[in-house]
N, C-alpha and C positions, 0 to 999 in steps of 0.2 A: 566540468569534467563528468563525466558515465562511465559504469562500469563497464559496457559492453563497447568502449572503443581500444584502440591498439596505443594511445599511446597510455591510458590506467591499464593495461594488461602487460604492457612490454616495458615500461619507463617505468612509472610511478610504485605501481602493486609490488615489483620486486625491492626497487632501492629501498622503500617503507617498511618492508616487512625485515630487510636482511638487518637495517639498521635496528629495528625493535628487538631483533634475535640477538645479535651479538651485545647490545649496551646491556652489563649488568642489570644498573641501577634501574629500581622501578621511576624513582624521581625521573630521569634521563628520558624511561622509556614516553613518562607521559607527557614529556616536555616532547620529544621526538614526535608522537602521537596531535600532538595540539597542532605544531606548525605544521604537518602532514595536510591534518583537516582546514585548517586556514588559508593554504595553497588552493588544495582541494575544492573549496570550495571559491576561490578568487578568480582560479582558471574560467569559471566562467561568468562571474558576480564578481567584478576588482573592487567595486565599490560597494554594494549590498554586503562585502565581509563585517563592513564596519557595524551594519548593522545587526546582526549577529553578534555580534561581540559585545554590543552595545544591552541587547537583549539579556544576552546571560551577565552581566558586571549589572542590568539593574534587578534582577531574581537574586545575586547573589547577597548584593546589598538590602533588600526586603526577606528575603531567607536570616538573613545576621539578626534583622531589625524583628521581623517577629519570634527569634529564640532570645532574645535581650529586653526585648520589652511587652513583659508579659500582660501588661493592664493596657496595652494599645496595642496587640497583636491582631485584634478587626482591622482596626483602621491601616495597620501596614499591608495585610493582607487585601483590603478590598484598595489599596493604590496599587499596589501591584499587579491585580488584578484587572485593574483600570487602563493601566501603562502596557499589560501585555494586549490588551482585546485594542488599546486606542491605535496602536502599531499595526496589529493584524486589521484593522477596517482601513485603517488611510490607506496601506498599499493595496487589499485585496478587494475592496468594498466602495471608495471612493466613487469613481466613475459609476459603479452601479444605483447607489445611493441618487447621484445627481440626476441618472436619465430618470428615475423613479418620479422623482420631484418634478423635473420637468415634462414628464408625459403625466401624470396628477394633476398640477395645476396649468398645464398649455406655457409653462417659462421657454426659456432658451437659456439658461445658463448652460455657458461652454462646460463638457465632459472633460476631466484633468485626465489626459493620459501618462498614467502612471505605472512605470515597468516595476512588473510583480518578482519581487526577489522569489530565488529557487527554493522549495521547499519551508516556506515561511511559515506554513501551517502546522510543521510537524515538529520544528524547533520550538515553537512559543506552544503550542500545548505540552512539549515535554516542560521548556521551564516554568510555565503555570504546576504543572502538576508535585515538581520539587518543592515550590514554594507553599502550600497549601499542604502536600504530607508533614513538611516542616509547622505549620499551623496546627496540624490533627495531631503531634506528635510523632507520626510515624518512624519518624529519623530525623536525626541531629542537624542542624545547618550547621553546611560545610565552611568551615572557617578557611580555606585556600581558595583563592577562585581559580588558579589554573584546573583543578580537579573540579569546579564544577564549569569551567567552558571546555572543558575535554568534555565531560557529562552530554552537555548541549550539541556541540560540534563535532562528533567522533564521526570520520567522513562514512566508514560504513552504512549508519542509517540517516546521517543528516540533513537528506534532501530528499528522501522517497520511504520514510520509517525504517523500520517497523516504531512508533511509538514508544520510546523505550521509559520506565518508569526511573526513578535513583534511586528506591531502595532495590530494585534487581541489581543493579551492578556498583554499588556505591564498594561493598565491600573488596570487588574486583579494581578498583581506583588507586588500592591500597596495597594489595597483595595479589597477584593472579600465578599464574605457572604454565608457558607454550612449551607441550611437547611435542613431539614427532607425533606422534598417535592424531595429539588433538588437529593438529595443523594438517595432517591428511586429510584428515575426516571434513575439516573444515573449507580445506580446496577443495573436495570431491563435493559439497553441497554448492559451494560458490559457482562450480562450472554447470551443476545442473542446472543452476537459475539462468547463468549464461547463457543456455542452450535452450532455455525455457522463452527465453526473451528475443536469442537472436534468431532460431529457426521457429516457435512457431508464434509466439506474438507477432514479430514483424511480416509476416507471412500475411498472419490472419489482417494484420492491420490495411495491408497492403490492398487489401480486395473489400477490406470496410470502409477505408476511405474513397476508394471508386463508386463505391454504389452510394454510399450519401452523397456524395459530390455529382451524382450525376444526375441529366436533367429529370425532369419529372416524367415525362412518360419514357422513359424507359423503367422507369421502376411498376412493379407487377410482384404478382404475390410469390412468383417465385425468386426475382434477385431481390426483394424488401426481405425473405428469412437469409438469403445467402446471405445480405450483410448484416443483419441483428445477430445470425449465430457466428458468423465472424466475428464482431467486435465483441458480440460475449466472452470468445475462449483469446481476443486478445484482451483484453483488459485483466482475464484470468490470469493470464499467464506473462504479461508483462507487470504487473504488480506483485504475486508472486514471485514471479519470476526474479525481481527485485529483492523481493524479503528474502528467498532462498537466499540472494548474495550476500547480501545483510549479514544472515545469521551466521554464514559459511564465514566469510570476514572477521567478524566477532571472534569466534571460535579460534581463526588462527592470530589473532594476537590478546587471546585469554580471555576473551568474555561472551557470557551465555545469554544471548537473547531470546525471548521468549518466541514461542509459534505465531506467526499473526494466519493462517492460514491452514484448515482441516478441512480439504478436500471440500468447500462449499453446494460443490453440484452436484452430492450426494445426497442433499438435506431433504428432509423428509416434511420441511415447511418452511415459513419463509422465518419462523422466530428460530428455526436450529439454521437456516442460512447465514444469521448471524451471530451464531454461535461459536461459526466456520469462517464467515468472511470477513478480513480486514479483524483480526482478534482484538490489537491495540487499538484501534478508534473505539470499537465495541463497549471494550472493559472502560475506557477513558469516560464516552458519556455516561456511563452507566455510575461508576464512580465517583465523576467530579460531577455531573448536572444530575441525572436520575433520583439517585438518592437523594440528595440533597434538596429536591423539590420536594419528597415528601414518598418518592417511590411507589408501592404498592399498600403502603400503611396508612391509608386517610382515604380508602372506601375507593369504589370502583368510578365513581367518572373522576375522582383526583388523577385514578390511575393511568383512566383515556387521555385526559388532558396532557399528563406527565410523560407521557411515552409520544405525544403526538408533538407537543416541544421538542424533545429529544431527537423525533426523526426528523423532525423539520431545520435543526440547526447540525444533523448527521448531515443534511444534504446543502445547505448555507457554505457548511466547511468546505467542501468539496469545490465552491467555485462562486465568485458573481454573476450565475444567469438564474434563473426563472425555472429552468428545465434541468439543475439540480435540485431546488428544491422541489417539485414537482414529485422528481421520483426517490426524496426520502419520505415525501406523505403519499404516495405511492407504496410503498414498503411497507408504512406503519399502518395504513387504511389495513391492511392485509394480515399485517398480526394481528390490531382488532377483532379484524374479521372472525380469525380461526381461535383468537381465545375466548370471544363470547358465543359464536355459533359452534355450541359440543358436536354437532354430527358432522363436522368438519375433521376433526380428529377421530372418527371413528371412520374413516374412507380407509381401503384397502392403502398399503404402502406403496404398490406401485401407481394409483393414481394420485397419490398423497404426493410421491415424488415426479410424476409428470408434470400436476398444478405449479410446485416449487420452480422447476424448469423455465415454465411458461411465465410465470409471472416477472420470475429475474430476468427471462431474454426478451419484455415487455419490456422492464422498467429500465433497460442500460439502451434500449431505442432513444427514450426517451432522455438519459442520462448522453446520448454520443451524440442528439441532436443539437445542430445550431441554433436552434428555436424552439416553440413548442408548438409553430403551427409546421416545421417540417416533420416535429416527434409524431403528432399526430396523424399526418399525412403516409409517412410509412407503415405505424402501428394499421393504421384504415385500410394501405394496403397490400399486407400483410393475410389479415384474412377478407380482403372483399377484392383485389386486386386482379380480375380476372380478365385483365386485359392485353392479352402475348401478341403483341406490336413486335414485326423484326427488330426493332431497337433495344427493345426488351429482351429477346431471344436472344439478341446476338450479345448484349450485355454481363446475360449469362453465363453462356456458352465461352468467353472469352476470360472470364473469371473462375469459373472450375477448371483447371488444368489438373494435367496429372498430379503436379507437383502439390498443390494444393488440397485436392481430395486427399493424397498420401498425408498432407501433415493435420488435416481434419482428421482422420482416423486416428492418429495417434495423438492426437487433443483430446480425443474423448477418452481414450483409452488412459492416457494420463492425469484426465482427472476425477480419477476414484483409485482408490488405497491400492498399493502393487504393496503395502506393503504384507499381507498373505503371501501372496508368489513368494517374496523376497524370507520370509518365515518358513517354509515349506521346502523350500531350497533349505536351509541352515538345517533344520531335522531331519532330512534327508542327508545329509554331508557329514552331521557333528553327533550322529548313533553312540559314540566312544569316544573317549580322549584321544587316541591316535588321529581319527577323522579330524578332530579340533586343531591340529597341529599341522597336519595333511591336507584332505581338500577341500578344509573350509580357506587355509590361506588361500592354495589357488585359485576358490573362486574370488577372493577379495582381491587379491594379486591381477586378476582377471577386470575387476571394477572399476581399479586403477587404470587397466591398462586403457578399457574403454573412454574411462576421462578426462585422459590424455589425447586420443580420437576426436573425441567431442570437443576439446577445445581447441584443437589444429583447426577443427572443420569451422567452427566459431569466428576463429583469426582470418580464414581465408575466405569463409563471408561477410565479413565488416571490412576488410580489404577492398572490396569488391561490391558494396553493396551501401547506397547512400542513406536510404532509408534506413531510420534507425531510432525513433522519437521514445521517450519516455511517456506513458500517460501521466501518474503523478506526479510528472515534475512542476506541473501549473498551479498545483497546490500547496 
């Protein structure tokens, strides 16, 4: 199931939520909450639920085993640790593993095709990371396992993040509080991602997919940028897009999940891009692999080396092809770059932020290709492509419509901070306490009403409209 179809908008999102509102008991709520997510996620995996389940009952049980047994707390830690990664390669890594082997040494052994449960990546990093705060001390293991397979499975972020850690919301497991306030607050972020995802992700997606897919001469240096900056502001705003839902979900049934996303196509490099982008993978390698290698504490090439692992299994996560990893040592070739060459941070800021541009609407060519000799083939041309074939022209010409120029404008426009505009409005309205009362509601009154708009317009393009894929759901 997804957020952005009619029957999680019109079926599920409401019985789920009405139910979690009216049952007192917090016990009830999260017993309500588990079989929600188990549903949730069955609708489309009936059988990969098991495994899920199976994931969180064995974290729960090495979580117990390393708060109980203090003089063997490695050894439970690195089986667990063993047990989560052994899980995440059979299903995700399997087949890629094999053709590896077989195009290395010239074998044939048969490719096992093997169907990638939904969201596999984001559940078994969050219960690695429980288990292993449980190791550091961080927090207690949870002696229930219903509260730590709600932990794991809260359908919110269960299949597309945000990464969520258990000491952020462990104490929300126990005691939370849904008001009216929050649960507004929290639909009006839910429908922005909504609208984020169904008008211009799928938009952008829609004219990314035409131009990779099509044959090679038609591609030229003018439809090769139309489709790298299309799929840049869809993978933007389809994965945000997702988080916003995420977080807006959370919120209206009492828990705060963290930001995974600050505006990344502002960044002024490609080490503050990741400061911005995807926050939870970020903070994750950085905290459970980074460190732990040795970080920046053991002299400058430990440091190269440690950050070049790091990107190189940032982009491993992300998929079994070649041309993810590609473009996470892509990314890290690139902080290298600008943290040992100083006259790199001394460039004025707006060439400092054109480079960042350029380099990320490089590396997600690379990152959307199905190969790396086609990544390559449109990066080439991109800028040397100066070849306008009527196939090419007309290519073009049949890809920018109005409709799509109007929602490129407002992709760019969306993604850098409104929130100034949205500040500047408030001190202009809320001068005095009367205005606070006055026409700062109406404009809030006014935000709502907009949100209600946007999600009519939402329903009545998914009604109407088949295309609709999720990017992280492969992960």
């Amino acid at each position: 199931m997804v957020f952005s179809s009619l029957v999680f908008l019109c079926v599920f999102l409401p019985i789920v939520y009405v139910l979690h509102l009216i049952i007192p008991s917090i016990k009830a709520k999260n017993i309500i909450l588990i079989a929600a997510s188990l549903a949730f996620y069955a609708y489309g995996e009936p059988i990969y639920v098991l495994c899920m389940v199976f994931s969180a009952l064995i974290n729960y049980i090495c979580a117990l085993g390393v708060g109980n047994f203090k003089q063997r707390k490695k050894i439970v830690l690195f089986v667990s640790i063993l047990l989560n990664l052994g899980i995440l390669v059979f299903f995700k890594y399997t087949g890629f593993i094999v053709e590896q082997i077989d195009g290395l040494f010239g074998l044939s052994i048969p490719v096992p095709q093997i169907i990638l449960p939904i969201g596999i990546s984001f559940f078994t990093f969050q219960a690695m990371s429980y288990v292993i705060d449980v190791y550091r001390g961080d927090v207690t293991a949870q002696k229930n396992f219903g509260k730590v397979l709600l932990y794991i499975s809260f359908f919110p972020q269960l299949i597309a993040g945000p990464i969520v850690k258990y000491h952020d919301i462990n104490k929300e497991l126990d005691n939370r509080t849904v008001t009216a306030e929050c649960s507004a607050q929290g639909l009006r972020r839910f429908v922005c991602g909504l609208g984020k995802k169904v008008i211009i992700a799928n938009t952008m997606g829609q004219v990314a997919d035409t131009i990779f897919s099509a044959p090679q001469v038609e591609i030229n240096v003018i439809t090769s940028w139309i489709g790298a900056i299309a799929y840049m502001f869809q993978i933007y705003y389809d994965f945000s897009g997702y988080s916003d839902m995420a977080i807006g979900l959370g919120k209206m049934f009492g828990f705060h999940f963290l930001e995974n996303f600050r505006y990344p196509y502002k960044a002024l490099s490609i080490k503050d891009f990741w400061r911005r982008w995807h926050i939870s993978l970020s903070s994750w390698f950085k905290e459970y692999l980074y460190i732990p290698l040795g970080g920046n504490r053991k002299g400058r090439l430990r440091t190269c080396i440690n950050k070049i692992i790091v990107f190189f299994f940032t982009g491993l996560w992300h998929g079994a092809n070649w041309t993810f990893i590609i473009w996470g040592l892509f990314h890290g070739m690139f902080l290298l770059l600008e943290e040992y060459l100083p006259y790199v941070k001394k460039m004025p800021k707006f060439i400092m932020h054109i480079y960042t541009l350029l380099v990320v609407c490089v590396g997600f060519v690379i990152f959307r290709a199905d190969n790396i000799l086609q990544g390559l083939f449109m990066i080439g041309q991109m800028f040397t492509g100066f070849n306008f074939s009527d196939a090419g022209l007309s290519l073009a010409i049949s890809q920018t419509t109005p409709w799509f120029i109007f929602v490129l404008i407002v992709a760019i426009f969306g993604a850098y901070p409104m929130r100034l505009f949205y500040n500047t409005i408030k001190v202009k309205l809320c001068r005095d306490e009367s205005a606070i009362s006055g026409k700062w509601r109406v404009f809030q009154i006014s935000l709502y009403a907009l949100t209600v708009v946007l999600l009519c317009w939402c329903m009545i393009r998914l009604s109407g409209d088949s295309y609709n894929p999720f990017i992280y759901f492969r992960f």
